[in-house]
C-alpha positions as CSV (number, residue, x, y, z in Angstrom):
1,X,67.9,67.7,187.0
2,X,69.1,65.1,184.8
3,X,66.2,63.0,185.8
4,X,64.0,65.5,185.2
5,X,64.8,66.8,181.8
6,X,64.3,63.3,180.9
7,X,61.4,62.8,181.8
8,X,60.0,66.3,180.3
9,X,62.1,64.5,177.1
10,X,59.3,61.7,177.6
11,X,56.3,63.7,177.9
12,X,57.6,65.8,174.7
13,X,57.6,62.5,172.4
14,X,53.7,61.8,173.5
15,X,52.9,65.0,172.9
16,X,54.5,68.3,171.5
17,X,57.0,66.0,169.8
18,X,54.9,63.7,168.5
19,X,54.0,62.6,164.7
20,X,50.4,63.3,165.8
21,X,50.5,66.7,167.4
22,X,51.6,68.9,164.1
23,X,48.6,67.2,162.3
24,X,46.2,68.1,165.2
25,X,47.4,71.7,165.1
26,X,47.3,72.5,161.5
27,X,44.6,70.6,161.0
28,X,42.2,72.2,163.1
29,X,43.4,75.6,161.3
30,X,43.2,74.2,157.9
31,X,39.7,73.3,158.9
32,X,38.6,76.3,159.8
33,X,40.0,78.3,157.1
34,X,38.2,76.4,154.7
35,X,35.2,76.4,156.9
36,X,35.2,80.0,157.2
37,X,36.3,80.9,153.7
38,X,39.8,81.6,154.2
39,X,38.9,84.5,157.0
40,X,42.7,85.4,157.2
41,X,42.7,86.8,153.8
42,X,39.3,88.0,153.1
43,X,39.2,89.8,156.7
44,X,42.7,91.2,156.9
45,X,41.8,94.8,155.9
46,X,39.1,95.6,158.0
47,X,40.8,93.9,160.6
48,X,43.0,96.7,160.2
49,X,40.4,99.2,160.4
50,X,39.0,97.8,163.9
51,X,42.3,97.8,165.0
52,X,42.3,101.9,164.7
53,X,39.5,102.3,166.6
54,X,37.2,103.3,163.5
55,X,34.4,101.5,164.2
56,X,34.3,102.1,168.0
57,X,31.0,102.8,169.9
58,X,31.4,104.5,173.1
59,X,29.8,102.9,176.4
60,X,31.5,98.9,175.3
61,X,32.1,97.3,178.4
62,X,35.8,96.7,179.0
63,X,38.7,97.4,180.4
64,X,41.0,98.1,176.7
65,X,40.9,99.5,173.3
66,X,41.5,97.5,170.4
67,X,45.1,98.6,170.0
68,X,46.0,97.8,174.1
69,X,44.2,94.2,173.6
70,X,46.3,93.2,170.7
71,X,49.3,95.0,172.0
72,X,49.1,93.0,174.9
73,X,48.2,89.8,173.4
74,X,51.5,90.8,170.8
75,X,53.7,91.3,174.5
76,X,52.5,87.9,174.9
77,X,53.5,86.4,171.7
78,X,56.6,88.3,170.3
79,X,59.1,87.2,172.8
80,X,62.0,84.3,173.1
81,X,60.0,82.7,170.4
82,X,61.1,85.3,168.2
83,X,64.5,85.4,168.9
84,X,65.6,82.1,170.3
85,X,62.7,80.2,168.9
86,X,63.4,80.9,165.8
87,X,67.0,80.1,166.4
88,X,66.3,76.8,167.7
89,X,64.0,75.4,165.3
90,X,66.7,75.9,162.7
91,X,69.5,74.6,164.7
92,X,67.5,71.5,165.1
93,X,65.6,71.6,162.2
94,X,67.2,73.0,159.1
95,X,66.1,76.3,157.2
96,X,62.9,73.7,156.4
97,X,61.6,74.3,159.9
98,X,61.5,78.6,158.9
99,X,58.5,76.6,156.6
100,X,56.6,75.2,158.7
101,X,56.9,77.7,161.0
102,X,55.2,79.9,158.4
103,X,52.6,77.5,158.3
104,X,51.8,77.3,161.7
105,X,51.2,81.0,161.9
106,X,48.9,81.0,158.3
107,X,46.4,78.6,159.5
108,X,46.9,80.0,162.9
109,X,45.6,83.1,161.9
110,X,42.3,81.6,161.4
111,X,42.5,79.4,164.5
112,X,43.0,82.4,166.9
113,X,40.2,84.4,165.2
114,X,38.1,81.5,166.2
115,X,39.5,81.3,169.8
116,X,39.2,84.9,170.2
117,X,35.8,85.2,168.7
118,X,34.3,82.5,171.6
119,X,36.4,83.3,174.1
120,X,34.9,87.5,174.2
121,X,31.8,85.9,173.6
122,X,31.3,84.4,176.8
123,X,33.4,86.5,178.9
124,X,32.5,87.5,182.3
125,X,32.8,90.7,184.8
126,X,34.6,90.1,188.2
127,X,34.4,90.7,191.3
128,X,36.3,94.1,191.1
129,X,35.1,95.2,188.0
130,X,37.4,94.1,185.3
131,X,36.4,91.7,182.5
132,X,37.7,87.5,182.6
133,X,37.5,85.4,179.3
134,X,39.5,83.0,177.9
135,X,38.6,79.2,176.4
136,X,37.7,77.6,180.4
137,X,34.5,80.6,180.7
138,X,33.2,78.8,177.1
139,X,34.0,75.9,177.7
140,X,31.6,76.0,181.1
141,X,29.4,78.4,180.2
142,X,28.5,76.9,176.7
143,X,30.0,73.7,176.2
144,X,28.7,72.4,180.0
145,X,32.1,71.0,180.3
146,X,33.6,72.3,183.7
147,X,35.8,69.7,183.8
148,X,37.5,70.6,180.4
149,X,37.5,74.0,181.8
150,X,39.4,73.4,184.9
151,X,42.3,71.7,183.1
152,X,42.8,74.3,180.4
153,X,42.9,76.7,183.2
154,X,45.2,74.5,185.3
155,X,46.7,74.3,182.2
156,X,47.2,77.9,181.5
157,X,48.8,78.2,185.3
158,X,51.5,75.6,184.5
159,X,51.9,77.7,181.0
160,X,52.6,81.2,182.4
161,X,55.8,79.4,183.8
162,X,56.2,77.4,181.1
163,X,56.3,80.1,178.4
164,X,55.6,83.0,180.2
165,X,58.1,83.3,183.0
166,X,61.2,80.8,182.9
167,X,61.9,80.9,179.2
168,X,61.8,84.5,178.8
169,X,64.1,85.5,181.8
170,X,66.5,82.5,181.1
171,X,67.1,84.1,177.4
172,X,67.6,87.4,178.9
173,X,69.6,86.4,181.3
174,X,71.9,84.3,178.8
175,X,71.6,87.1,176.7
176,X,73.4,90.0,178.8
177,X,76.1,87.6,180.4
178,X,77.4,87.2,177.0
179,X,77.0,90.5,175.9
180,X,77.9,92.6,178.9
181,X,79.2,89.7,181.3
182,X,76.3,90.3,183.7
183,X,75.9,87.3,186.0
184,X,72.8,86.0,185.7
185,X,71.1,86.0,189.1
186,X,71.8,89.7,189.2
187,X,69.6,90.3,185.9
188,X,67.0,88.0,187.1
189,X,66.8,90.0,190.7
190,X,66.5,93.2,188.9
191,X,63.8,92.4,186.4
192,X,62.2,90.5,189.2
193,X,61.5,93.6,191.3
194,X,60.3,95.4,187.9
195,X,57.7,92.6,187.4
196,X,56.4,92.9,190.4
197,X,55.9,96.7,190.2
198,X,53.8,96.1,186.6
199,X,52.1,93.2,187.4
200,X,50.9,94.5,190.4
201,X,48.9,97.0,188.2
202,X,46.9,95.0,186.9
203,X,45.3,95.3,183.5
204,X,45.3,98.9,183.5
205,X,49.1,98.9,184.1
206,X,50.2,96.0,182.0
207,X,48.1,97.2,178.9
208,X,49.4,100.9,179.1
209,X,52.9,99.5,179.6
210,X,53.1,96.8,176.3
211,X,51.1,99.6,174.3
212,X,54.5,101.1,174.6
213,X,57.2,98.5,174.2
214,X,55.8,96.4,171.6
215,X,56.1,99.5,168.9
216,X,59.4,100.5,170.1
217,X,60.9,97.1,170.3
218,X,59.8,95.8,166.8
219,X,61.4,98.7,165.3
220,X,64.5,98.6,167.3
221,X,64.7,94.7,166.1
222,X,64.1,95.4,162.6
223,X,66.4,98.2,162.1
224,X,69.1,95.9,163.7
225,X,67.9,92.8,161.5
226,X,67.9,95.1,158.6
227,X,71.6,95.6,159.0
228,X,72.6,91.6,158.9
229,X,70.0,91.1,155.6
230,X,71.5,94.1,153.3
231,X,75.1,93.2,154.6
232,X,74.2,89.9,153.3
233,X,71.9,90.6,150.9
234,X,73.7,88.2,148.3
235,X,72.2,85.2,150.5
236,X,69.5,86.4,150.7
237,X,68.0,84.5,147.7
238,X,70.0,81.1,148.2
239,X,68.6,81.3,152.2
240,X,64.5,81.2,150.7
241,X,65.6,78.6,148.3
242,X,67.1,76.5,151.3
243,X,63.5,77.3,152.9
244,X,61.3,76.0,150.1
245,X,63.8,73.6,148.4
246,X,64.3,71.4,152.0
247,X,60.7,71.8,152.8
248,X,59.5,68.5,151.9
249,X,62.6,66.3,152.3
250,X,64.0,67.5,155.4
251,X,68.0,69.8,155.8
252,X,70.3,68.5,154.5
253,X,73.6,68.0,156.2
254,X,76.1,71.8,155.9
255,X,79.3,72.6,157.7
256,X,78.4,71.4,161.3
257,X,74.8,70.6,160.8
258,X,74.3,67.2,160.6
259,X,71.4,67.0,158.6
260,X,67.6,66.9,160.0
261,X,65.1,64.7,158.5
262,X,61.4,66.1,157.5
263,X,59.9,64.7,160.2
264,X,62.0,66.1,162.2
265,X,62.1,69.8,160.4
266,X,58.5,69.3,159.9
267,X,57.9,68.5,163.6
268,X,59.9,71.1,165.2
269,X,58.8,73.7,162.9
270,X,55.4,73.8,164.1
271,X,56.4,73.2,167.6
272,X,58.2,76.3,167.6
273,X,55.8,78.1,165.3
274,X,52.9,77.2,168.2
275,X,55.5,79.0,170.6
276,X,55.9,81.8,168.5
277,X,52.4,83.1,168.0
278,X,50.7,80.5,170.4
279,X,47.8,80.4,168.0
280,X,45.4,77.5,169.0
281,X,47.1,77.4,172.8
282,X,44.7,79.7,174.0
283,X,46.3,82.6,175.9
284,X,45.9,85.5,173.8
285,X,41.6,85.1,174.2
286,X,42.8,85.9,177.8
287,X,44.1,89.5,176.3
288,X,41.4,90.0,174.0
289,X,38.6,89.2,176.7
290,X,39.5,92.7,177.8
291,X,38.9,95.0,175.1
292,X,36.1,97.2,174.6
293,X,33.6,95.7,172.1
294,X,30.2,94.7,171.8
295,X,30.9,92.6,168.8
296,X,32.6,89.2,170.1
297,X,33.3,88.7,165.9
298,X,35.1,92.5,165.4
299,X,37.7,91.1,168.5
300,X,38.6,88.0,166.6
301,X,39.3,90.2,163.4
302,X,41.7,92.0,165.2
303,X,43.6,88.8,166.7
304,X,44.3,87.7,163.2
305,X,46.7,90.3,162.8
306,X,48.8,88.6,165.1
307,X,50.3,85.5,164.0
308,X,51.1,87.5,160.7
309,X,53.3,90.4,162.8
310,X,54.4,87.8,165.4
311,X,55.7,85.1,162.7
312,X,55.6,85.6,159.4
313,X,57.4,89.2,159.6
314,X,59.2,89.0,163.0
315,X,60.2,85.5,162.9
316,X,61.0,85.7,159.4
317,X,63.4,88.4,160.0
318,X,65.1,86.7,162.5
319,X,65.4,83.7,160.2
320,X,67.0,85.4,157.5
321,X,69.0,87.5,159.8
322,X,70.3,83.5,160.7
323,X,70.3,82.0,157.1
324,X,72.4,84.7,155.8
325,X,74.6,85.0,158.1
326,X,75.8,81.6,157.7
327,X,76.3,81.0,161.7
328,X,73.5,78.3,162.1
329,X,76.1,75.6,160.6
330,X,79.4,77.3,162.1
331,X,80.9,75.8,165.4
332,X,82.0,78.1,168.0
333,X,83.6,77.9,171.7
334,X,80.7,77.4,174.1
335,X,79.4,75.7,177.4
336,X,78.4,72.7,176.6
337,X,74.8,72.4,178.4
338,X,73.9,69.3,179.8
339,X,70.6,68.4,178.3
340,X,71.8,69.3,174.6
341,X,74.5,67.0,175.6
342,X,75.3,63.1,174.8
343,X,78.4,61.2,174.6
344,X,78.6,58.1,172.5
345,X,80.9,55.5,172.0
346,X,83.9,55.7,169.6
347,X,85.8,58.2,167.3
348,X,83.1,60.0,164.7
349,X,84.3,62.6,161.9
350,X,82.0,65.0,159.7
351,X,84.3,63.9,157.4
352,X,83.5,60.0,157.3
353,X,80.7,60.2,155.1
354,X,79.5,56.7,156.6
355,X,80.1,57.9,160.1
356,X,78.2,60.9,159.6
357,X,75.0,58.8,157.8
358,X,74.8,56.9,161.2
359,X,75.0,59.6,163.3
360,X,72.0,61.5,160.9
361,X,70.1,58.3,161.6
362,X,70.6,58.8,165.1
363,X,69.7,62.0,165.4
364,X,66.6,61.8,163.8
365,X,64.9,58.8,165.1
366,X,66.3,56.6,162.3
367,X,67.1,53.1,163.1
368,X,69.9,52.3,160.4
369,X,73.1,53.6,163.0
370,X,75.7,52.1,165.4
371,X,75.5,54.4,167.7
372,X,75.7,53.4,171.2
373,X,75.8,55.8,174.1
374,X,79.2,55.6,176.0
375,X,79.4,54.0,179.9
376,X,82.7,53.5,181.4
377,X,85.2,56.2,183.1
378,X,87.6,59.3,181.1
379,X,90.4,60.0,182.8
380,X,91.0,63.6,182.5
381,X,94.1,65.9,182.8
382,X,94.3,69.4,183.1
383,X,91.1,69.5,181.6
384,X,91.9,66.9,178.6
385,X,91.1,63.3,178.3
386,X,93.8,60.8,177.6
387,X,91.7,58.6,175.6
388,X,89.8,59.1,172.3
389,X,87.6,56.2,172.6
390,X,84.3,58.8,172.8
391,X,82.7,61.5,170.8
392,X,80.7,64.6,172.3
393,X,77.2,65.0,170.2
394,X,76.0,68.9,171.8
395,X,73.2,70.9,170.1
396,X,73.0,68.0,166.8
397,X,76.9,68.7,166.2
398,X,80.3,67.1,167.2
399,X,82.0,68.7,169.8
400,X,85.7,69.6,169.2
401,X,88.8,70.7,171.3
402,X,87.0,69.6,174.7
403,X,87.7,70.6,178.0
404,X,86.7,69.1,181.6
405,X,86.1,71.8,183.7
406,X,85.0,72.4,188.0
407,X,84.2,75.6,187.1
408,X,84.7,78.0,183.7
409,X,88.0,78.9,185.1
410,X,89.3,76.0,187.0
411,X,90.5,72.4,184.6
412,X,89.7,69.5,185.7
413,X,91.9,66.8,186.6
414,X,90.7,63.1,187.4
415,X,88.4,60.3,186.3
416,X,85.0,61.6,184.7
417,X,81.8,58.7,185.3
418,X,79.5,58.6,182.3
419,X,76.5,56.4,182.8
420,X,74.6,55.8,179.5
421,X,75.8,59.0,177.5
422,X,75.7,61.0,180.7
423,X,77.9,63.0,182.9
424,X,77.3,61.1,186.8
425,X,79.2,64.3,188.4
426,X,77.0,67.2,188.1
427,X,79.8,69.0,189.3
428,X,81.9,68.6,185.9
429,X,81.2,71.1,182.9
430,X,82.2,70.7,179.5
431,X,83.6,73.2,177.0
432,X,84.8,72.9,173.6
433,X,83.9,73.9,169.9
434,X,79.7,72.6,168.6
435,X,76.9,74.5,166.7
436,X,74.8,76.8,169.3
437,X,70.8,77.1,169.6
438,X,68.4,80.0,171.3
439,X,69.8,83.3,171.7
440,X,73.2,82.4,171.6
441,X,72.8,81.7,167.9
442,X,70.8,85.0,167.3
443,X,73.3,86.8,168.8
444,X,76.4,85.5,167.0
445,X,73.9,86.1,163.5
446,X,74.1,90.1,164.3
447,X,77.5,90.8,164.6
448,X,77.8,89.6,160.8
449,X,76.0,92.4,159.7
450,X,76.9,97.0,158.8
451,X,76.7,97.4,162.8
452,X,79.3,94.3,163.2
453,X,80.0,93.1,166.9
454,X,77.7,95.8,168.2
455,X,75.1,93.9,166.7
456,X,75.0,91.9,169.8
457,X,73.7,95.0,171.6
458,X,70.8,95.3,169.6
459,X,70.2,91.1,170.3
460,X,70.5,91.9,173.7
461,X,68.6,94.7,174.4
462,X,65.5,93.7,171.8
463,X,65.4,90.1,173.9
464,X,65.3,92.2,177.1
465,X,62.1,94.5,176.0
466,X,60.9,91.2,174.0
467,X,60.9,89.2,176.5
468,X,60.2,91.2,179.6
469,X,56.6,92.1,177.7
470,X,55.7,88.6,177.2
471,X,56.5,87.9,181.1
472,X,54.0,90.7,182.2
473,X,51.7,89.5,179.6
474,X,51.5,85.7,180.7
475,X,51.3,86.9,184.4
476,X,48.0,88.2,184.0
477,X,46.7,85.0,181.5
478,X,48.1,82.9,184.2
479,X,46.2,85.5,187.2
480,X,43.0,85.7,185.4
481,X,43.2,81.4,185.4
482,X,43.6,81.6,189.3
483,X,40.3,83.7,189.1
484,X,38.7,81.0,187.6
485,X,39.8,78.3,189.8
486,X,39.8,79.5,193.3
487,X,38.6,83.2,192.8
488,X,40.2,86.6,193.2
489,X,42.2,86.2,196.7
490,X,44.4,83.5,195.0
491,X,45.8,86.2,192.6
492,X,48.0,87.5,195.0
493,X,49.5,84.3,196.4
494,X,49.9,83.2,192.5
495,X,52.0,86.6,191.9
496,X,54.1,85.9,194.6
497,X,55.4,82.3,193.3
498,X,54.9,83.5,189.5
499,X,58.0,86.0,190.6
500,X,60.1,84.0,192.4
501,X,60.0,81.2,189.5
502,X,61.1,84.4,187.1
503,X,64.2,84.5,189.2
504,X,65.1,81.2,189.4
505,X,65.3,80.9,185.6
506,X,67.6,83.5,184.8
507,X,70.1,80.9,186.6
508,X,68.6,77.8,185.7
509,X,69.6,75.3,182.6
510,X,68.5,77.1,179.4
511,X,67.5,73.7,177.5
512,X,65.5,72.0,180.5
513,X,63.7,75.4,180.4
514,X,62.8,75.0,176.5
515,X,61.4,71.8,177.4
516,X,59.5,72.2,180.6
517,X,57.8,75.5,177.9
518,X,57.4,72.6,175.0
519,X,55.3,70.4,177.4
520,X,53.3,73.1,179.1
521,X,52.0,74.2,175.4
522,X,50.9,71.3,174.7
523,X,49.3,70.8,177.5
524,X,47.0,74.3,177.2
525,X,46.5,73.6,173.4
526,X,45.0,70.0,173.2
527,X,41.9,71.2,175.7
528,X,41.0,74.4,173.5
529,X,41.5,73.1,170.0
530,X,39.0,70.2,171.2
531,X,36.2,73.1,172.8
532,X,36.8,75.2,169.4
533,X,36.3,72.5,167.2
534,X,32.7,71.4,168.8
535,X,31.6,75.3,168.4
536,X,32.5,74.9,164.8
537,X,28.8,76.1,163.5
538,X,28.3,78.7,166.4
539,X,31.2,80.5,165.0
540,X,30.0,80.8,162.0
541,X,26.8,81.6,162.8
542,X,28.8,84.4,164.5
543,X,30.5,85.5,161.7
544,X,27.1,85.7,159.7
545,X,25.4,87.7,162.0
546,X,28.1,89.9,162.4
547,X,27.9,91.1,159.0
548,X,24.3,91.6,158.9
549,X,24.4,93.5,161.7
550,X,27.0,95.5,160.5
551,X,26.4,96.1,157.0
552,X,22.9,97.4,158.3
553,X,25.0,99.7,160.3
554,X,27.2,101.1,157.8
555,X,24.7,100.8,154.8
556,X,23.9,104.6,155.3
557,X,27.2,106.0,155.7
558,X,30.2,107.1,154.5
559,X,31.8,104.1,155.9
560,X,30.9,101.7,153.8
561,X,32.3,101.4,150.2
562,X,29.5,100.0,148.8
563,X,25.8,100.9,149.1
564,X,23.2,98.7,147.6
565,X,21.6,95.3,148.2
566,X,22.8,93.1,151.5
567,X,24.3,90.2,150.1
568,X,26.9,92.8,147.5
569,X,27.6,94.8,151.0
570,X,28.3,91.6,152.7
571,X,30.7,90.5,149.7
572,X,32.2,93.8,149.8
573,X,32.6,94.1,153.4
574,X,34.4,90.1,153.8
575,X,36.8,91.2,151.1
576,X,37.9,94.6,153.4
C-alpha cells in the first residue's frame, strides 16, 4: 500500500497537482464566460424558472424532470467534497484555499452549462428505452473522435470509484466509528446492501430517491452549520478576512499549521473545488442527459445552478463552520495514518522560528530546508521511544506525545525500521497529538458550536445522506459509461464490482483513498475540457438559437416580461 500511495503521489504531481492543471481548469471557464457573456450571471434567474418546470412542454423525450436531473446531478456533487473536502483543502491549504475553491465553482458554473448544453445535445436512446449522454456520445457523434470518447468513458469507470464509491463510504465510515464507535466494515456491509437495492433501479429509482435526500440533507447541514457560525459569530469577520487577505500570498503559519505557500493554497484549492462541484470533469452531463427537454440550451441553464448550491453556499458553510471554530490549527489525539505520515531526521519545535521556516520550505516544495527524511531503527518501549533523534510531520503538523502501537489497545515494545521517512512494519501504528484533515476535522468544528458535542451527530449523519447520494449517483454515470463501451449486458457485471469496491473502502486507508479520487478526476476532466473547447462556436450558436426560438415562443404570452422587438426580448430574456 505504501508503494502504491506513492505512486498515485507521482501521478498527482503530473497532473491534478500540477502548476499546470489549475490554469487548464479555470482557464477554460474563464474563457467561456467571457465568450458567452458571463452566462452564469445573466442566465441565473431563468435558470431558476426552468428548474420549476415553467416552461415545460409535455411529450419531451426523457426519463426526468428538470428538478430530478439536477437533484441527481446535486447527489452527485454535494457529498465528501462538502464535508471533508472542504476540510482538507484548508488543512493543507490555509483559509486561502476556501478562495480558490470559490473560484473553481464561479467559472465552473459556466463550464458545466457548456458541458451540459453538448452533452443533451447529442444524447442517445438505449436499448431499453432510457436516454445515454454524457461528453464520449459528442465527442463521437460530432467531434469524430471515438478514440477521445473511449478514454473519457474509461475514464468515467475509473471515476465512479474514484469519487463516487471509495471516498464517499471511507468518510462515512470514519465518520460513525468516531461518533458512535461503529466498526467500519459493519457500516460499509450495511450501506452496501442498500446500494445495491437503489442502484438496481435504475434511473427511475435513483432519481426519485436523491429528489428526496438532497432537500432534506442540505437543510439538516445548514441548520447544524448554523449553530457553529452564530456561536461563533465574532469570527466570523476575521475568518473572510483570513480568506481574502491570504489569497494571493499563500497561509500563513497559526497554532499548528505550518504555513502553506500560494502555490500550494492556490493549487489545492481548485483541486478540491473540481471535487466539490466536478464542474469541467464531466459527470453531471451524464445526469442531465436524462431529463425531459427538447431544448439541449434550457438543460445547461439548469446545471448552472449547481456549482453555486454545491460550493459557494454548501462548501462555504462548511468553511466557516471550520474558520470559526478555530479547530483547523488545533492539535488533537488521533491515528496517525500512514500516507499523511513522514518522519524526518532530528528534533524540530514550532517554536524555533528557524526550524519551523525549513520545515515550511519543505512542506511546500521549497528548496531553502534541511530536512532529511529519517532511516535507521527506534527502539520502542511500552509504546515510547528512547531516543529523540526524529520528529513525526502527520497531516502538515508535528506530531506530539507519540505512541508505537500493534493495535489501538496494545503498546508496542521493540525496535521500529524506518526506511526513508517510512514505517517498514506495516504492522506498527502510530498515535499521538497533530492537526486532522477530512471529516475528522469537520466533525471536531461542530461540537464548538449552541448544539456542543452533539454537533458531531449532525456531521455524522449529514456525511451519511451526503455521501450515500453521491455513491448512487456516480453508479449510474459510471453504468451508463459501461453502456458506451461494451453495451447494456456489462451493466450488471459493473454493479457487481462497483459494490464490492464500496465495501472495501469503508475499511480501507482514508488518505490513499483521497488520492486514488484526485488522480481519477483528473483523468475524466483533461479529455472533456479538450472536446468542449473545440465546440466553442457550436455552443454558442446554441445559445443564439435558443433565444430566438424562445422569445418567438413567449413573445405572445404572459410569460414574457417584455413584448416588443426581438433583439429588446432577447436582452430582456439573457438578463432573467
Amino acid at each position: 500500500m505504501d508503494a502504491f500511495g506513492q505512486f498515485l503521489d507521482f501521478l498527482d504531481s503530473i497532473l491534478g497537482g500540477s502548476a499546470w492543471f489549475p490554469y487548464v481548469l479555470l482557464g477554460v471557464g474563464f474563457f467561456f464566460t467571457i465568450y458567452l457573456k458571463f452566462p452564469q450571471v445573466r442566465y441565473f434567474k431563468h435558470a431558476c424558472k426552468v428548474v420549476t418546470g415553467k416552461f415545460d412542454k409535455k411529450g419531451n423525450e426523457g426519463d426526468t424532470t428538470h428538478f430530478q436531473a439536477l437533484a441527481t446531478a446535486l447527489s452527485g456533487t454535494v457529498g465528501t467534497g462538502n464535508i471533508g473536502g472542504v476540510a482538507l483543502a484548508i488543512s493543507i491549504g490555509g483559509p486561502a484555499a476556501l478562495f480558490w475553491m470559490w473560484m473553481t465553482a464561479f467559472f465552473g458554473m459556466t463550464t458545466k452549462f457548456v458541458e451540459v448544453t453538448l452533452s443533451h445535445k447529442y444524447r442517445v436512446k438505449t436499448d431499453d428505452g432510457t436516454m445515454a449522454g454524457g461528453p464520449m456520445y459528442y465527442m463521437d457523434r460530432r467531434l469524430n473522435m471515438k478514440w477521445l470518447a473511449i478514454l473519457f468513458a474509461i475514464a468515467t469507470v475509473i471515476s465512479s470509484f474514484g469519487t463516487g464509491s471509495l471516498p464517499q463510504i471511507n468518510n462515512i465510515a470514519q465518520s460513525m466509528e468516531a461518533t458512535f464507535g461503529f466498526e467500519p466494515w459493519h457500516t460499509g456491509g450495511v450501506l452496501s446492501v442498500l446500494l445495491a437495492l437503489v442502484i438496481l433501479g435504475g434511473i427511475k429509482r435513483i432519481a426519485a430517491i436523491t429528489s428526496r435526500i438532497v432537500p432534506l440533507m442540505a437543510a439538516v447541514y445548514i441548520v447544524g452549520a448554523l449553530g457553529v457560525i452564530l456561536y461563533n459569530i465574532e469570527n466570523i469577520g476575521p475568518s473572510f478576512a483570513s480568506v481574502f487577505t491570504n489569497a494571493m500570498s499563500g497561509s500563513a503559519a497559526a497554532g499548528g499549521f505550518l504555513g502553506a505557500s500560494f502555490a500550494y493554497a492556490f493549487n489545492r484549492g481548485v483541486n478540491r473545488g473540481l471535487f466539490s462541484n466536478e464542474a469541467g470533469q464531466g459527470s453531471a452531463p451524464i445526469a442531465h442527459a436524462s431529463a425531459k427537454a427538447d431544448e439541449p440550451v434550457s438543460e445547461g441553464m439548469v446545471s448552472i445552478l449547481e456549482p453555486f448550491i454545491d460550493t459557494i453556499i454548501i462548501c462555504t458553510i462548511t468553511g466557516l463552520v471550520i474558520l470559526s471554530s478555530g479547530v483547523w490549527s488545533e492539535k488533537f489525539d488521533t491515528q496517525f495514518e500512514r500516507s499523511s505520515m513522514t518522519i524526518i531526521q532530528g528534533q524540530y519545535s514550532e517554536g524555533n522560528a528557524q526550524q519551523r521556516e525549513s520545515l515550511y520550505q519543505y512542506l511546500n516544495g521549497g528548496k531553502e530546508h534541511d530536512i532529511e527524511l529519517y532511516n535507521g531503527n527506534i527502539e520502542v518501549a511500552q509504546g515510547k521511544a528512547l531516543s529523540n533523534d526524529f520528529t513525526i510531520l502527520h497531516s502538515r503538523s508535528i506530531g506530539e506525545d507519540i505512541s508505537f502501537g500493534i493495535t489501538e489497545r496494545h503498546v508496542y515494545t521493540g525496535i521500529v525500521e524506518v526506511k526513508n521517512g517510512r514505517l517498514v512494519d506495516n504492522s506498527i501504528s502510530i498515535r499521538g497529538k497533530s492537526l486532522v484533515h477530512s471529516a475528522e476535522l469537520t466533525t471536531k468544528a461542530f461540537t464548538r458550536g449552541f448544539f456542543g458535542d452533539s454537533g458531531q451527530y449532525i456531521v455524522s449523519i449529514g456525511l451519511l445522506m451526503f455521501a450515500f447520494s453521491t455513491a448512487i449517483a456516480w453508479s449510474y454515470y459510471g453504468d451508463r459509461a459501461m453502456i458506451y463501451l461494451l453495451g447494456s449486458r456489462s451493466v450488471m457485471p459493473y454493479r457487481v464490482f462497483y459494490v464490492a469496491g464500496f465495501f472495501w473502502a469503508s475499511f480501507a486507508d482514508t488518505t490513499l483513498v483521497w488520492k486514488l479520487a484526485a488522480v481519477a478526476i483528473v483523468v475524466m476532466t483533461l479529455p472533456n475540457l479538450f472536446g468542449i473547447f473545440l465546440l466553442r462556436k457550436e455552443m454558442k450558436e446554441s445559445v443564439d438559437d435558443y433565444w430566438k426560438k424562445f422569445n418567438s415562443e413567449h413573445n405572445a404570452d404572459d410569460q414574457n416580461p417584455n413584448k416588443g422587438d426581438d433583439k429588446s426580448s432577447m436582452r430582456v430574456n439573457e438578463s432573467n
